[in-house]
C-alpha positions as CSV (number, residue, x, y, z in Angstrom):
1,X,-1.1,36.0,1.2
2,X,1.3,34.3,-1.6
3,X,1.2,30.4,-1.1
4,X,5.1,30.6,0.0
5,X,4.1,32.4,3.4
6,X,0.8,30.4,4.2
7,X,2.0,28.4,7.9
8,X,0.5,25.8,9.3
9,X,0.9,24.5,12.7
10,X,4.3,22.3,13.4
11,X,3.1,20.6,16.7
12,X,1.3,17.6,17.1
13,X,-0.1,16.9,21.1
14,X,1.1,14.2,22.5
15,X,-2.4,12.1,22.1
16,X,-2.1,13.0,18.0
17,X,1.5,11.8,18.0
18,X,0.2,8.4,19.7
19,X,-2.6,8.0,17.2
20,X,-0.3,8.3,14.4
21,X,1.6,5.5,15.8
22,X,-1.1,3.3,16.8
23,X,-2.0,3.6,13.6
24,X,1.2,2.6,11.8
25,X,1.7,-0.2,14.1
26,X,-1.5,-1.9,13.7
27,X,-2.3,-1.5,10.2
28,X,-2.5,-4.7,8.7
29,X,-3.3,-6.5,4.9
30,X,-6.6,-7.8,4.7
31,X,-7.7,-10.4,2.7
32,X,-10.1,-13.0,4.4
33,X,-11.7,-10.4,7.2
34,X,-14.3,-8.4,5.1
35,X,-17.4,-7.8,6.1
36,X,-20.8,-6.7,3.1
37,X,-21.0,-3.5,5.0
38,X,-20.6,-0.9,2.6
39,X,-18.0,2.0,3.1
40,X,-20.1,5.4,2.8
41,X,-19.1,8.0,0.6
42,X,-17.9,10.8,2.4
43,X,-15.6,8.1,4.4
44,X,-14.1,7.2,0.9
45,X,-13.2,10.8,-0.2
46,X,-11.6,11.7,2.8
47,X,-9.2,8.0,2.1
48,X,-8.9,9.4,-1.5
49,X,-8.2,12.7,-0.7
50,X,-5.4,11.0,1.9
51,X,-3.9,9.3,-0.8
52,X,-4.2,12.5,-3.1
53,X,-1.9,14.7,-0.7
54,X,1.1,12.4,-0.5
55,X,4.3,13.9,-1.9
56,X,5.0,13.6,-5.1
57,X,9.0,14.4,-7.0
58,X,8.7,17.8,-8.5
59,X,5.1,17.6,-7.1
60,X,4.4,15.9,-10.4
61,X,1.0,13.9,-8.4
62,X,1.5,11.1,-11.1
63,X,-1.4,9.3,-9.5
64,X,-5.0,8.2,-10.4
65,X,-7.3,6.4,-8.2
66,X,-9.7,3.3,-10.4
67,X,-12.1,2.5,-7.8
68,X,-14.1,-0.1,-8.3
69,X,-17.4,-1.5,-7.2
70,X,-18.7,-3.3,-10.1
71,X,-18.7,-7.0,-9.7
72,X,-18.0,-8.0,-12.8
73,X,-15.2,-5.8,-13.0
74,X,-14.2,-7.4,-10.0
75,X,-14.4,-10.5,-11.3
76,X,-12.0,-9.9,-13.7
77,X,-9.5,-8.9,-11.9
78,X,-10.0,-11.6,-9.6
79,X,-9.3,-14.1,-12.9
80,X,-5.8,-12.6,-12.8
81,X,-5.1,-13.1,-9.8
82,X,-6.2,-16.6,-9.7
83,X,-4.1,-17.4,-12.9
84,X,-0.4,-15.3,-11.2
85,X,-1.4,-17.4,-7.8
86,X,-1.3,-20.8,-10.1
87,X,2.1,-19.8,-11.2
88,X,3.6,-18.1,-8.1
89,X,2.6,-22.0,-6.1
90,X,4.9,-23.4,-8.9
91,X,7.7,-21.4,-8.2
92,X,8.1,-22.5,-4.1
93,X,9.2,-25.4,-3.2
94,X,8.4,-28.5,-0.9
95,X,6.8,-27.2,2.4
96,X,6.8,-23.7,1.4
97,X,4.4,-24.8,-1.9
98,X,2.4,-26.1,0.7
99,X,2.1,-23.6,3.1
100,X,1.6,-20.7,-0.2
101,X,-1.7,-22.6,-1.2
102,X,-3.1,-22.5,2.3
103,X,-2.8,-18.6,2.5
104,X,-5.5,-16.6,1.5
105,X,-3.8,-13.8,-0.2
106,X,-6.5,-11.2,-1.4
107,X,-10.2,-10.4,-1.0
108,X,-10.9,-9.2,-4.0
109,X,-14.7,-10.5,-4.3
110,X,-15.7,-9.8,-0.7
111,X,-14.2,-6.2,-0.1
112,X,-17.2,-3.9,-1.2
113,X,-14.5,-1.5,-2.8
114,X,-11.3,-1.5,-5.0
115,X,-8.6,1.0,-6.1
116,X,-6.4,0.5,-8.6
117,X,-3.5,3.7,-7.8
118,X,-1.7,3.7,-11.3
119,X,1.7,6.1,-11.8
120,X,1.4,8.2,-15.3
121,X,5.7,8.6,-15.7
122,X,4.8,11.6,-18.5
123,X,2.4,13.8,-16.7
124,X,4.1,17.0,-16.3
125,X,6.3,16.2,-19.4
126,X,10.1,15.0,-19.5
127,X,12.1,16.8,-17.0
128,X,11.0,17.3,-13.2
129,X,12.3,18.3,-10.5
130,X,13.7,15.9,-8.5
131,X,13.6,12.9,-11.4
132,X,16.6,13.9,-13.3
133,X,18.6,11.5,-11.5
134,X,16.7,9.2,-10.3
135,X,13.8,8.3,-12.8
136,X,12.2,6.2,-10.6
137,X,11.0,8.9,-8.3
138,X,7.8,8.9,-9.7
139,X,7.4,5.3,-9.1
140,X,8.0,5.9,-5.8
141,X,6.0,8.9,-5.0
142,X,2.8,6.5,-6.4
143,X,4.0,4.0,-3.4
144,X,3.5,7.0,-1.1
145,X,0.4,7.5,-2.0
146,X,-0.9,4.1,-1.7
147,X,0.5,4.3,2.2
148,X,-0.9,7.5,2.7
149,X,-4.3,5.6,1.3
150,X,-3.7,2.8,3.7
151,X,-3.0,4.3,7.0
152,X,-6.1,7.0,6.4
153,X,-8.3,3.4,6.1
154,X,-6.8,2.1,9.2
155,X,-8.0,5.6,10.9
156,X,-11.6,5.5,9.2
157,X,-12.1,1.6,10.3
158,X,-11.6,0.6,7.3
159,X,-9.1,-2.5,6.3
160,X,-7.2,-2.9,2.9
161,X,-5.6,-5.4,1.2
162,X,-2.6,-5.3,-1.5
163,X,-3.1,-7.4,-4.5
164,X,0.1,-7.6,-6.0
165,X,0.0,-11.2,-7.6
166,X,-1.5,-10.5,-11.3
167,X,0.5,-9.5,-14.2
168,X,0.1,-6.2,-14.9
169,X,-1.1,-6.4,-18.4
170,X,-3.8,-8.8,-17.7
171,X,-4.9,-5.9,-14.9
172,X,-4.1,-3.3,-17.5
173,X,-7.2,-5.6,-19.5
174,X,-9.7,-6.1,-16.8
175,X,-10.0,-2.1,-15.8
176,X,-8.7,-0.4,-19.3
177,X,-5.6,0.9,-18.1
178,X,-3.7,2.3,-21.0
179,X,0.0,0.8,-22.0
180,X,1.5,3.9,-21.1
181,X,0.1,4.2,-17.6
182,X,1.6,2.3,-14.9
183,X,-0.3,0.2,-12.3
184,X,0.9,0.3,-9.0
185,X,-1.1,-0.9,-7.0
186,X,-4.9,-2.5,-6.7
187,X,-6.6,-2.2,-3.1
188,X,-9.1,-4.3,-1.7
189,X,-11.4,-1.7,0.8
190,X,-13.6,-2.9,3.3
191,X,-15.1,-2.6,6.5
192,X,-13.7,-5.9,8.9
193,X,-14.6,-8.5,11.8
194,X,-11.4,-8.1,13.2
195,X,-7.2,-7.4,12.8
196,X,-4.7,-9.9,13.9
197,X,-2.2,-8.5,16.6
198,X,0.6,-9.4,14.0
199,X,1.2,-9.9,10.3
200,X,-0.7,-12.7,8.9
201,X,2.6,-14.0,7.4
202,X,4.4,-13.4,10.1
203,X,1.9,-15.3,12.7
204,X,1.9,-18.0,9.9
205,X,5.5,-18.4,10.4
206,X,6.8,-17.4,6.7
207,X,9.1,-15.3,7.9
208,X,10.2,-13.5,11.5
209,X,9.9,-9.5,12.1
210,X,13.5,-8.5,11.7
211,X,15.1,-7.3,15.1
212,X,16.0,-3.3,14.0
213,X,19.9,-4.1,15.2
214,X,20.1,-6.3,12.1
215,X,18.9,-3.0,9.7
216,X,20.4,-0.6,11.3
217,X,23.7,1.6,10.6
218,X,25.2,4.4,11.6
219,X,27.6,6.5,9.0
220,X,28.0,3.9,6.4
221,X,26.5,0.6,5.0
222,X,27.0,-2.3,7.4
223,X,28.8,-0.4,10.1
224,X,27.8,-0.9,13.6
225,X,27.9,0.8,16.5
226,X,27.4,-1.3,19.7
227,X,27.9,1.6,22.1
228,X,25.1,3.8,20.1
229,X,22.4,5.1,22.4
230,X,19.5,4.7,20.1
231,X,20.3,1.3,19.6
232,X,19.2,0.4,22.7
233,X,15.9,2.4,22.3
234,X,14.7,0.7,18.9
């Protein structure tokens, strides 16, 4: 049967639809929860092959997946994060300085696993579908595969953590990224003690969940409509 005509079932049961959104709306970024247990293999391909079947602009999969488990590799990354946290302190101010140094923003050394997700922009050559206007697109579709990654770990268990305070070169360095390649993300993995009920920054008080009446418009930027049924349901 050609690829074109191959179905595949539509409808979720209402007990799949409310694991979906449990597991949206309790996935959370792990840094200080981690537990030595290991994550066994087959539960790590079925997170990789998550992240491998997001969608990708003119289905271009400009993704690879580093994972790491060395300690020593580790180790270097965790040196550039540790030299970007330094400067990010310096770049609050007064209480907020403060409260930034008390955070514990990765677990880079105590998550058994890490994956770097990188975006290669020249994969499939210079023109794809769906990129000729926007070139960022493939930026993007590398995002959607890091949340594919992330809420396939919440269902396996498994917590994650975002690194994103390094500079990119110095990451490039510590896991021999090539110049060209683009790293998106780099994923602490590990099995944890616990989940908070809310955002650590958020129960930390850095900043308040925004109430969905403040984001949301109906027809054009800005524009509210007070009388608008679903506004009452969000």
């Amino acid at each position: 049967m050609p690829a074109s005509n191959i179905q595949t079932d539509p409808i979720f049961t209402d007990e799949e639809r409310d694991a979906v959104y449990r597991c949206i709306h309790t996935r959370r970024d792990t840094r200080g929860q981690f537990t030595p247990e290991p994550i066994a293999d087959e539960v790590l391909a079925r997170i990789l092959r998550a992240a491998h079947a997001a969608p990708s602009v003119g289905f271009m999969q400009p993704w690879d997946f580093i994972v790491v488990k060395d300690k020593a590799v580790k180790g270097k990354v965790h040196a550039a994060f540790e030299k970007a946290h330094a400067e990010a302190a310096m770049m609050f101010e007064g209480d907020q300085r403060d409260t930034y140094r008390t955070l514990k923003l990765e677990g880079i050394m105590e998550a058994p696993v890490g994956i770097c997700i990188t975006c290669d922009r020249s994969r499939t050559g210079p023109v794809v579908i769906g990129r000729t206007h926007l070139p960022e697109m493939d930026l993007f579709s590398a995002v959607c595969a890091v949340q594919n990654l992330w809420l396939a770990a919440r269902a396996e268990n498994v917590g994650v953590g975002w690194v994103s305070i390094a500079h990119r070169n110095e990451l490039r360095e510590a896991l021999g990224i090539p110049d060209t390649i683009h790293p998106i993300a780099y994923l602490c993995l590990g099995r944890v003690t616990h989940l908070y009920d809310k955002p650590e920054l958020e129960a930390a008080g850095w900043l308040p969940r925004m109430p969905m009446a403040d984001i949301t418009w109906f027809d054009q930027w800005h524009q509210q409509a007070g009388d608008e049924p679903l506004l009452k349901l969000l």
